[in-house]
N, CA, C and O atoms as a CHARMM CRD file, in Angstrom:
* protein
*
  288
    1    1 UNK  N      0.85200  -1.17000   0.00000 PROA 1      0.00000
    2    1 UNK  CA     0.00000   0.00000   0.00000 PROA 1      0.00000
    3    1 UNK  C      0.90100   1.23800   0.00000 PROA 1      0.00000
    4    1 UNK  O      1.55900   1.33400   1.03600 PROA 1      0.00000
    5    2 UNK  N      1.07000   2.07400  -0.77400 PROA 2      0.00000
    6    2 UNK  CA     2.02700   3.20800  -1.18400 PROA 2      0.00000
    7    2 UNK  C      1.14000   4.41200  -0.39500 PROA 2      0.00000
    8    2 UNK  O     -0.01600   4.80700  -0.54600 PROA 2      0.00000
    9    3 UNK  N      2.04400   4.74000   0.36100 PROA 3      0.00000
   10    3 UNK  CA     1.38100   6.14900   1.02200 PROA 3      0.00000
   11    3 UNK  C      1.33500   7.27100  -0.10400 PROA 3      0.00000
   12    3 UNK  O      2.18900   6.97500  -0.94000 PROA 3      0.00000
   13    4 UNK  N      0.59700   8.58100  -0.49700 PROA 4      0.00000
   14    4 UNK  CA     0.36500   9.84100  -1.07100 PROA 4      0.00000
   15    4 UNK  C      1.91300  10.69700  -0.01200 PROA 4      0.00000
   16    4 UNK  O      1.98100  11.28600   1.06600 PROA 4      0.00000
   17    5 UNK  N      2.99400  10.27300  -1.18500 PROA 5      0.00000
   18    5 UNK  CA     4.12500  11.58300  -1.38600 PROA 5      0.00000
   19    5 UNK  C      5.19200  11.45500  -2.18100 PROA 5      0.00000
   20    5 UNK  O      4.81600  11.54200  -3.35000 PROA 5      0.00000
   21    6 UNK  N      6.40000  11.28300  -2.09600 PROA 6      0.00000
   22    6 UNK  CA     7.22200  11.14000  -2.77400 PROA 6      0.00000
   23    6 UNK  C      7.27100   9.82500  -2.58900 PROA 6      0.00000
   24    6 UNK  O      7.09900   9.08000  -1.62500 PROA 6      0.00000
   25    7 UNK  N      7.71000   9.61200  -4.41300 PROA 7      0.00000
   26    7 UNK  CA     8.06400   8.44000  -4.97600 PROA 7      0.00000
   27    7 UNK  C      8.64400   8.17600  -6.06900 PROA 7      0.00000
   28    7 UNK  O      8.49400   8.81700  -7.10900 PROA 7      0.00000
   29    8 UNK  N      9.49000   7.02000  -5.88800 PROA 8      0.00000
   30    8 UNK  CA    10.22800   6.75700  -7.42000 PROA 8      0.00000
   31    8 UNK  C      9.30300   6.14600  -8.56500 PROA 8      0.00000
   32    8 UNK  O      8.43900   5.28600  -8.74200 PROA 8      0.00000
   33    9 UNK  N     10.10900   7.24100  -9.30500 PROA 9      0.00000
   34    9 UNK  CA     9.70400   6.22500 -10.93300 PROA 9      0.00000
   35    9 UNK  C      9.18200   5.24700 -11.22200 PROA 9      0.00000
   36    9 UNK  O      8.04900   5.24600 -11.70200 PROA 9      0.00000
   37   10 UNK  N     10.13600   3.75100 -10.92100 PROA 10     0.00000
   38   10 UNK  CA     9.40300   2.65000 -11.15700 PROA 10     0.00000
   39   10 UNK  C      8.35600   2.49300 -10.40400 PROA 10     0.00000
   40   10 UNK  O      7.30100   2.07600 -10.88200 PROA 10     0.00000
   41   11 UNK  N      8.52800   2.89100  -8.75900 PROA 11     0.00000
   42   11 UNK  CA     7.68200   2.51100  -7.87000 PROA 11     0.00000
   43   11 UNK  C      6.17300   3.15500  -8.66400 PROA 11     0.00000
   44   11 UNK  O      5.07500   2.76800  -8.26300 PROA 11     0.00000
   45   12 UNK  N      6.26400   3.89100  -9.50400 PROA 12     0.00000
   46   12 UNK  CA     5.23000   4.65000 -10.21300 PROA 12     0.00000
   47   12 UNK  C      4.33300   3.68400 -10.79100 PROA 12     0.00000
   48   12 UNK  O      3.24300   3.35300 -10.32300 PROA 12     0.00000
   49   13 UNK  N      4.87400   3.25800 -11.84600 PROA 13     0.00000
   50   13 UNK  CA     4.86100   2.66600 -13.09100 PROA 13     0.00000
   51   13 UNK  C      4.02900   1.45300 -12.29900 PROA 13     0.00000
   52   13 UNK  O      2.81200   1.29400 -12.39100 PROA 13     0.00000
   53   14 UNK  N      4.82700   0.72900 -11.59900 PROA 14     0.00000
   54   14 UNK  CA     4.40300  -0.75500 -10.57600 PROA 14     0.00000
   55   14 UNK  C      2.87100  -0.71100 -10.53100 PROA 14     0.00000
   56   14 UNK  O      2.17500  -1.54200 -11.11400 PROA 14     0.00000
   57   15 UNK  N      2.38600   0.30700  -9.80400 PROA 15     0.00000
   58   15 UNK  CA     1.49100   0.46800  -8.76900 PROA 15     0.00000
   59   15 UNK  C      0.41500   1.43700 -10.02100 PROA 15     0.00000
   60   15 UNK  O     -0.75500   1.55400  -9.65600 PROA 15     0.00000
   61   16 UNK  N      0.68200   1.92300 -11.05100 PROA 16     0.00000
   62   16 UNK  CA    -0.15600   2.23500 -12.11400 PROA 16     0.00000
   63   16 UNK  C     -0.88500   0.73700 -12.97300 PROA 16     0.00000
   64   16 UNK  O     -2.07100   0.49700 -13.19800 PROA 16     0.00000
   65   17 UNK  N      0.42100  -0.12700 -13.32600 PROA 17     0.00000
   66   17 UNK  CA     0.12700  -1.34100 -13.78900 PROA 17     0.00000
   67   17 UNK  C     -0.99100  -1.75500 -12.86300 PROA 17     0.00000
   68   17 UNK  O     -2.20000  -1.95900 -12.97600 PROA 17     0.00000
   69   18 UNK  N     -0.22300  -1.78900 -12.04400 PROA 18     0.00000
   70   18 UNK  CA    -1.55500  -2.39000 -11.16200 PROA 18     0.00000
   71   18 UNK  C     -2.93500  -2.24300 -10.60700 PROA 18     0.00000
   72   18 UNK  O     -3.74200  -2.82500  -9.88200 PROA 18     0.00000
   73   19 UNK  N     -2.79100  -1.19300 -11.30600 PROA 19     0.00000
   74   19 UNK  CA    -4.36700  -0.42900 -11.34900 PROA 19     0.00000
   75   19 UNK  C     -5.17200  -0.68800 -12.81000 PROA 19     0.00000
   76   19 UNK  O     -6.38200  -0.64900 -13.03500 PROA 19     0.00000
   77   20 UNK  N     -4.13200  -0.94500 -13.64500 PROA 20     0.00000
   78   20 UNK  CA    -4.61500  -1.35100 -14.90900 PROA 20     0.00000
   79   20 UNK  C     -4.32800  -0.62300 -16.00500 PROA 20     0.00000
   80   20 UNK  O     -4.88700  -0.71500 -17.09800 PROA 20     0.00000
   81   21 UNK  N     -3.29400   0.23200 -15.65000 PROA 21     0.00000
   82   21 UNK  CA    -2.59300   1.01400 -16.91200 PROA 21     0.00000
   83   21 UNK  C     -1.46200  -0.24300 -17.46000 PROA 21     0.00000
   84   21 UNK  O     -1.07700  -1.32000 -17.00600 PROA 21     0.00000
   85   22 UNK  N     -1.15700   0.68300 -18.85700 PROA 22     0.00000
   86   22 UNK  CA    -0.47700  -0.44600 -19.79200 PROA 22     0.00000
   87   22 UNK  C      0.65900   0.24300 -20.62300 PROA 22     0.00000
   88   22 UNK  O      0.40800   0.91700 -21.62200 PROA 22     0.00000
   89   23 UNK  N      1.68100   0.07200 -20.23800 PROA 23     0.00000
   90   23 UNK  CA     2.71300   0.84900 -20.84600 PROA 23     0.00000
   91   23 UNK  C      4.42300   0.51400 -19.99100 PROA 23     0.00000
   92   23 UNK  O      5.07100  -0.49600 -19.71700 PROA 23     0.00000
   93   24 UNK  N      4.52100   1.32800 -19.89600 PROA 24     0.00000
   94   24 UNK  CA     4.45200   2.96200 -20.85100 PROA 24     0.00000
   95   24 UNK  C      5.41600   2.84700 -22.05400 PROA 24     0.00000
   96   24 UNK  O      6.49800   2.26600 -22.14100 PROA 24     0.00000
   97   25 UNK  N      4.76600   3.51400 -22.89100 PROA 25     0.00000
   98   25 UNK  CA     5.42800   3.65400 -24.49900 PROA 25     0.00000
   99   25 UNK  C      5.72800   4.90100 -24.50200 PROA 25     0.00000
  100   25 UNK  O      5.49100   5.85000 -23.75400 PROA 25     0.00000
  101   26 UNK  N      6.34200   4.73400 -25.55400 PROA 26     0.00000
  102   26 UNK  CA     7.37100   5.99900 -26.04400 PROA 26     0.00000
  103   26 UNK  C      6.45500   7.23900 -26.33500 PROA 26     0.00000
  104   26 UNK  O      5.43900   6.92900 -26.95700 PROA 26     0.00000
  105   27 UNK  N      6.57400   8.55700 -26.03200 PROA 27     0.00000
  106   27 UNK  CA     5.35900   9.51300 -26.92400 PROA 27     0.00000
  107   27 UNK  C      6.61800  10.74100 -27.24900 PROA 27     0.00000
  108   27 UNK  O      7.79500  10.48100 -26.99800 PROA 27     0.00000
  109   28 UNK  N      6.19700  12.08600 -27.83100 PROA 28     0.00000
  110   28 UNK  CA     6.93700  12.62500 -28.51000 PROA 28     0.00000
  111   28 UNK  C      8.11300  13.18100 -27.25600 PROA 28     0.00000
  112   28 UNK  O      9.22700  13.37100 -27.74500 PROA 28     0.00000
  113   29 UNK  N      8.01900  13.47400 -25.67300 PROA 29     0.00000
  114   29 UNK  CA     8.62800  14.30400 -25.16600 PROA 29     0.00000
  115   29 UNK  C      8.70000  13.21900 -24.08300 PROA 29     0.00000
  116   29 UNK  O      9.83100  12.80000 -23.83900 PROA 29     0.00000
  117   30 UNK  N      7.21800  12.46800 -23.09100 PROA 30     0.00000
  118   30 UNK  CA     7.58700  11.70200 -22.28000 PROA 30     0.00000
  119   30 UNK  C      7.05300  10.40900 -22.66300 PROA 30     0.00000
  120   30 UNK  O      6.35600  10.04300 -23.61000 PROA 30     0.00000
  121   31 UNK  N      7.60600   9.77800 -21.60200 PROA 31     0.00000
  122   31 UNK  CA     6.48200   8.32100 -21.78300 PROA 31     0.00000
  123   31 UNK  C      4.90500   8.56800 -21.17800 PROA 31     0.00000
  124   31 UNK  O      4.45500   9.30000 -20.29700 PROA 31     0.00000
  125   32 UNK  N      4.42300   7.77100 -21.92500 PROA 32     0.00000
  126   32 UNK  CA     2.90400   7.29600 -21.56100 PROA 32     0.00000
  127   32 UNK  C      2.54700   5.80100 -20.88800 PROA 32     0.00000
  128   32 UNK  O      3.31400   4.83800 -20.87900 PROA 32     0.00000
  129   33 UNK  N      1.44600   5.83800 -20.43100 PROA 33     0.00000
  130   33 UNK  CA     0.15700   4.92600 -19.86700 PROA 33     0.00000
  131   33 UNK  C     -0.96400   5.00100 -20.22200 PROA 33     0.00000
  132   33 UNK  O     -1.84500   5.86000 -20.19200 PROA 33     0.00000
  133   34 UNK  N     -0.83700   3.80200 -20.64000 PROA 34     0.00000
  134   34 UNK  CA    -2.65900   3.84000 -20.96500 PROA 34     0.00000
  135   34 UNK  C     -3.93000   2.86000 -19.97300 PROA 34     0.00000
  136   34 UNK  O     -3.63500   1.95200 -19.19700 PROA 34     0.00000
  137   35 UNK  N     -5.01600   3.23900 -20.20400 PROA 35     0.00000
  138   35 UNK  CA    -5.98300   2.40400 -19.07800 PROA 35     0.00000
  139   35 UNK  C     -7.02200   2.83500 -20.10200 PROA 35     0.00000
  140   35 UNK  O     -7.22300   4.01900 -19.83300 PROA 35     0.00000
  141   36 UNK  N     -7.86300   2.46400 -21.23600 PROA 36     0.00000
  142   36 UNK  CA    -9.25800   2.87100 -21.84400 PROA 36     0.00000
  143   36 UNK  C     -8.60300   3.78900 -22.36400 PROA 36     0.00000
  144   36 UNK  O     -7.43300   3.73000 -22.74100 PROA 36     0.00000
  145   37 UNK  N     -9.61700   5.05000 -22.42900 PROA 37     0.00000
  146   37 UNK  CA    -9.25200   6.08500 -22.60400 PROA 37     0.00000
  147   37 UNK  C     -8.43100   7.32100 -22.25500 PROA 37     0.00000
  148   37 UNK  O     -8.11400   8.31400 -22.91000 PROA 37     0.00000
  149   38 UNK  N     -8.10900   6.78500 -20.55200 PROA 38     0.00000
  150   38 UNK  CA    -7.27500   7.63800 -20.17900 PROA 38     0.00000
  151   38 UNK  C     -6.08200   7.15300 -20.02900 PROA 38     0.00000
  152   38 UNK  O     -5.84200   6.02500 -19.59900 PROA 38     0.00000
  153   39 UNK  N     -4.55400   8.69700 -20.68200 PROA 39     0.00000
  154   39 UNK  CA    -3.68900   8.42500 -20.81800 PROA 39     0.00000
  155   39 UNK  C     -2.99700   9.41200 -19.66500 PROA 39     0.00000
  156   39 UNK  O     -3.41700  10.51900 -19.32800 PROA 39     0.00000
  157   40 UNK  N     -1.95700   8.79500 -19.20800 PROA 40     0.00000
  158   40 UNK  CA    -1.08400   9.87000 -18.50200 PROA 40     0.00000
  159   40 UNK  C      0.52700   9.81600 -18.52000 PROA 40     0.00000
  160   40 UNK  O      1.20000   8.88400 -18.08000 PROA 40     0.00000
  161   41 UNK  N      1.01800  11.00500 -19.11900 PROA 41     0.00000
  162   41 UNK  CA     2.36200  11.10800 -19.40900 PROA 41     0.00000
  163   41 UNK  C      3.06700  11.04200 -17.71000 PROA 41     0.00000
  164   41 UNK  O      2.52700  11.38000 -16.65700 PROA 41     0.00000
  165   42 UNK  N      4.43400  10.48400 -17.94100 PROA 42     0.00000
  166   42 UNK  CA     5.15300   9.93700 -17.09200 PROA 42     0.00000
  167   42 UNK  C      6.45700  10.84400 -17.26500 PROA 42     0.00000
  168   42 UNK  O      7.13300  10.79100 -18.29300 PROA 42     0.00000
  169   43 UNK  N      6.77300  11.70400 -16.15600 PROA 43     0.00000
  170   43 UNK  CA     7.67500  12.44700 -16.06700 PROA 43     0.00000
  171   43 UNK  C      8.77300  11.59700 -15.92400 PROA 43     0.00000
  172   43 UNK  O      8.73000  10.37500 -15.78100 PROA 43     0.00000
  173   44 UNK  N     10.06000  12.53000 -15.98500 PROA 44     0.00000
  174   44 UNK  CA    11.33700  11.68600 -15.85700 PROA 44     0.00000
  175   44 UNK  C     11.95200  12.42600 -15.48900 PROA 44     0.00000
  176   44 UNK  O     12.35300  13.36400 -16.17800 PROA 44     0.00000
  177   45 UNK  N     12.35400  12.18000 -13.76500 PROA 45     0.00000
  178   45 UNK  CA    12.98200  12.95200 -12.33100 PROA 45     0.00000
  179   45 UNK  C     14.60700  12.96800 -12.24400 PROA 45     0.00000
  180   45 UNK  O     15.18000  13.53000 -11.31000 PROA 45     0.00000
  181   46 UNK  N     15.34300  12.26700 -13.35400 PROA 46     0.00000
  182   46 UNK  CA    16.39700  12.05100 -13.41800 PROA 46     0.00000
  183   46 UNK  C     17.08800  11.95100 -12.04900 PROA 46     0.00000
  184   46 UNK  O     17.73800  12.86200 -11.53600 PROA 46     0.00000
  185   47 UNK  N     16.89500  10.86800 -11.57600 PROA 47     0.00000
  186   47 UNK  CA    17.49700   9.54100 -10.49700 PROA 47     0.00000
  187   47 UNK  C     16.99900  11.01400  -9.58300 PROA 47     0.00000
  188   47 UNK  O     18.00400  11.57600  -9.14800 PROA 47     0.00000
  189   48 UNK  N     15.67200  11.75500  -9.19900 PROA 48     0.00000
  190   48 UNK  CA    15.14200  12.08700  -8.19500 PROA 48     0.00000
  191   48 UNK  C     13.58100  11.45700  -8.10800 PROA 48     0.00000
  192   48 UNK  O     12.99700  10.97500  -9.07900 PROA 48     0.00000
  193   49 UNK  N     12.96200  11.56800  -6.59300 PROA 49     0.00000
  194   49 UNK  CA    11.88200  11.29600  -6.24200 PROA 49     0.00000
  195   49 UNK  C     10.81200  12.28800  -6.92900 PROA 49     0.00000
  196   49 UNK  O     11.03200  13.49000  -6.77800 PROA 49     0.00000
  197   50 UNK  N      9.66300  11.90000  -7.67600 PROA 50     0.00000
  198   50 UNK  CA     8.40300  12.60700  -8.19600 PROA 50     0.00000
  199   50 UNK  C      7.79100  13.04000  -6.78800 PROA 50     0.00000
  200   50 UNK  O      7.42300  12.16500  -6.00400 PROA 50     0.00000
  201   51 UNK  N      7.68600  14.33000  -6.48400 PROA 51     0.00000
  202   51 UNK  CA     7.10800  14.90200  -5.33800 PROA 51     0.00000
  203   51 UNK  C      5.73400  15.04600  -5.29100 PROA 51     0.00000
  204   51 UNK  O      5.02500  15.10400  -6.29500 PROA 51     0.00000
  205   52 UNK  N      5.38100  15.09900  -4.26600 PROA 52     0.00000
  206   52 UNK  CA     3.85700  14.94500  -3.61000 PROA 52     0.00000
  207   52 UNK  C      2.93000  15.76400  -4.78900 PROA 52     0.00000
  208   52 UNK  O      2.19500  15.07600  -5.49600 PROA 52     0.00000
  209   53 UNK  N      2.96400  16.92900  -4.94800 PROA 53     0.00000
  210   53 UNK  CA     2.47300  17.66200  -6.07600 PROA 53     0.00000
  211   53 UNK  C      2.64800  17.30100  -7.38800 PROA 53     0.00000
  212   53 UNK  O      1.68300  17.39300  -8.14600 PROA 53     0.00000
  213   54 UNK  N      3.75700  16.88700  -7.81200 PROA 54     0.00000
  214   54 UNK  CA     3.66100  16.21700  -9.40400 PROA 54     0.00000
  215   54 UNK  C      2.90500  14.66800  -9.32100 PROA 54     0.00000
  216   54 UNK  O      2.19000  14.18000 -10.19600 PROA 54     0.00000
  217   55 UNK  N      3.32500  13.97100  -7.84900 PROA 55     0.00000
  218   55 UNK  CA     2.02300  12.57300  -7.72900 PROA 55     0.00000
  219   55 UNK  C      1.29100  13.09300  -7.92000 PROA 55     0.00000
  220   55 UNK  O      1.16700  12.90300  -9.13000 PROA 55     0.00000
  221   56 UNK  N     -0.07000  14.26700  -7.40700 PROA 56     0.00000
  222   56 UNK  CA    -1.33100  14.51900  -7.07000 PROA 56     0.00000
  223   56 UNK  C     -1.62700  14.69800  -8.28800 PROA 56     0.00000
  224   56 UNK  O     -2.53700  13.94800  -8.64200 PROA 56     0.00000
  225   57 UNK  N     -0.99600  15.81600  -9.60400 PROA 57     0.00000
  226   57 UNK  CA    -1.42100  16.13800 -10.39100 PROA 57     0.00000
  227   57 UNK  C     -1.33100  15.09200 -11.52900 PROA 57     0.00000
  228   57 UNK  O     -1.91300  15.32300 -12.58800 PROA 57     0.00000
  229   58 UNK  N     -0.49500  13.74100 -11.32100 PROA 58     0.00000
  230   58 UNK  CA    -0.54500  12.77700 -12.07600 PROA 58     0.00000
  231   58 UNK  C     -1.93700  11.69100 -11.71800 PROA 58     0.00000
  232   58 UNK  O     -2.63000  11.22000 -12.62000 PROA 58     0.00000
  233   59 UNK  N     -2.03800  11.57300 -11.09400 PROA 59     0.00000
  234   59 UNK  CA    -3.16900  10.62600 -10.34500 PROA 59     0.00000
  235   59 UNK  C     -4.41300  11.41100 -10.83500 PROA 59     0.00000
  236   59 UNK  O     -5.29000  10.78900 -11.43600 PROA 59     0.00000
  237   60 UNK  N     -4.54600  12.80500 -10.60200 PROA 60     0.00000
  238   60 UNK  CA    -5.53800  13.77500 -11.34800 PROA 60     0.00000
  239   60 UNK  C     -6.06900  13.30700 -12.77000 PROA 60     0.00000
  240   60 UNK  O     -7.11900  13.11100 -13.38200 PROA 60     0.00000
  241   61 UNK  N     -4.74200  13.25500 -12.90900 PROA 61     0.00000
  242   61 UNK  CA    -4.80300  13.16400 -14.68900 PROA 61     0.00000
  243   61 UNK  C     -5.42500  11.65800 -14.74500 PROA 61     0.00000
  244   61 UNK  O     -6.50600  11.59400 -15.33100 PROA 61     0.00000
  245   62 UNK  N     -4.95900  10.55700 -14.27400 PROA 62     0.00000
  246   62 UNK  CA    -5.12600   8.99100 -14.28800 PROA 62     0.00000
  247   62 UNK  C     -6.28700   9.50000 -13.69100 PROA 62     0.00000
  248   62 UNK  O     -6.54200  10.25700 -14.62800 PROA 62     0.00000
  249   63 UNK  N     -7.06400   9.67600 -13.02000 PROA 63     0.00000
  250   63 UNK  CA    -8.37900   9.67400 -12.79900 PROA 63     0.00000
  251   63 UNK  C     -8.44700   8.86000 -11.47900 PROA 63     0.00000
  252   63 UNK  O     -9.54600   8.37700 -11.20700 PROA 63     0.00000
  253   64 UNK  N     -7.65500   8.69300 -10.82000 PROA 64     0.00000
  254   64 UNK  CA    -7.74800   7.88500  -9.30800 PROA 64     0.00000
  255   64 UNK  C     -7.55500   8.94600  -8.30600 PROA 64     0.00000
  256   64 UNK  O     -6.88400   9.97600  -8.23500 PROA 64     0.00000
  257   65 UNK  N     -8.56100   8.18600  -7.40400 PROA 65     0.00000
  258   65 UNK  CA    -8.46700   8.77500  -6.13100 PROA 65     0.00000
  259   65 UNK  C     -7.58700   8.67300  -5.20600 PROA 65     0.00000
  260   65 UNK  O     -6.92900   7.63500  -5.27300 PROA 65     0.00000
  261   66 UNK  N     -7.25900   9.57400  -4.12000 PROA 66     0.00000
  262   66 UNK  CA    -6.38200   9.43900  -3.08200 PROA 66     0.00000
  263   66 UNK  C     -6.30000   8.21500  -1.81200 PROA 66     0.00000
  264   66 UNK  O     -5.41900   7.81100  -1.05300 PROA 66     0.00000
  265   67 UNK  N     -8.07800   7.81900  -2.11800 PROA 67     0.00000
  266   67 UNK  CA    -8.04400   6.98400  -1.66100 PROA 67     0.00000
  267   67 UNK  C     -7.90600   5.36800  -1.69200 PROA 67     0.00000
  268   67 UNK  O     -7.85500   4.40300  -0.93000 PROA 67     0.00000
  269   68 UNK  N     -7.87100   5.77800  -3.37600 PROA 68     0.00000
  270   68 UNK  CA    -7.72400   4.19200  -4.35300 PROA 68     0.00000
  271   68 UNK  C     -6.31500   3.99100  -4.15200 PROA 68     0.00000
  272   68 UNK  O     -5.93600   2.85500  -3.86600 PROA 68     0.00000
  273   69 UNK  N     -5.20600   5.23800  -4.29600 PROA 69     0.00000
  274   69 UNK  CA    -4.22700   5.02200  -4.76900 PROA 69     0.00000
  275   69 UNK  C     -3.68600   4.62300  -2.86900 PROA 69     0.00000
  276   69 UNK  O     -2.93100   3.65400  -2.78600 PROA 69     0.00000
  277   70 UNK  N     -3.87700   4.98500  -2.16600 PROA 70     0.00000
  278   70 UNK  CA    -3.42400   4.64200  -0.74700 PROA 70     0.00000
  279   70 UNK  C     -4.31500   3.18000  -0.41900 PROA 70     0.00000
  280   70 UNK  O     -4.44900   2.95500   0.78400 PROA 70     0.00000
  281   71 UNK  N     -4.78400   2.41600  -1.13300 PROA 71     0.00000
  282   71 UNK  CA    -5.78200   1.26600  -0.77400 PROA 71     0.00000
  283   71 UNK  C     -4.92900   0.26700  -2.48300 PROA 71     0.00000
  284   71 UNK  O     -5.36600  -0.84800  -2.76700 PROA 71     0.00000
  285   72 UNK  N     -4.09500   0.74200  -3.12100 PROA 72     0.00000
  286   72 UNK  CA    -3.63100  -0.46600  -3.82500 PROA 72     0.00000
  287   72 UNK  C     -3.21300  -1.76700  -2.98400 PROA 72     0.00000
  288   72 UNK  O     -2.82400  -2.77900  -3.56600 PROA 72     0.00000
């Protein structure tokens, strides 16, 4: 169960899969995920942690809640 703050990259990716995104593929600037229709580009922190605010506004975008994503 991944607490809401900083987190690595893969730890990203893991715990997206596992929600049912499918990727990530190549797109013109970052990588992507897909789940249906919704896609969400995947920043790249260069060997830093994605901070609490770039999580929130990614999860925004993926369409999950704070409470889905703390209940994987």
């Amino acid at each position: 169960m991944p607490r809401f703050g900083p987190i690595k990259r893969k730890n990203l990716i893991y715990y997206l899969k596992r929600l049912g995104f499918e990727g990530p593929y190549s797109g013109a600037k970052h990588q992507l995920m897909i789940r249906g229709d919704v896609t969400v580009r995947l920043p790249n922190p260069h060997e830093s942690d994605i901070a609490e605010d770039l999580l929130s506004r990614i999860l925004k975008q993926a369409q999950i809640s704070r409470r889905e994503w703390e209940n994987i």
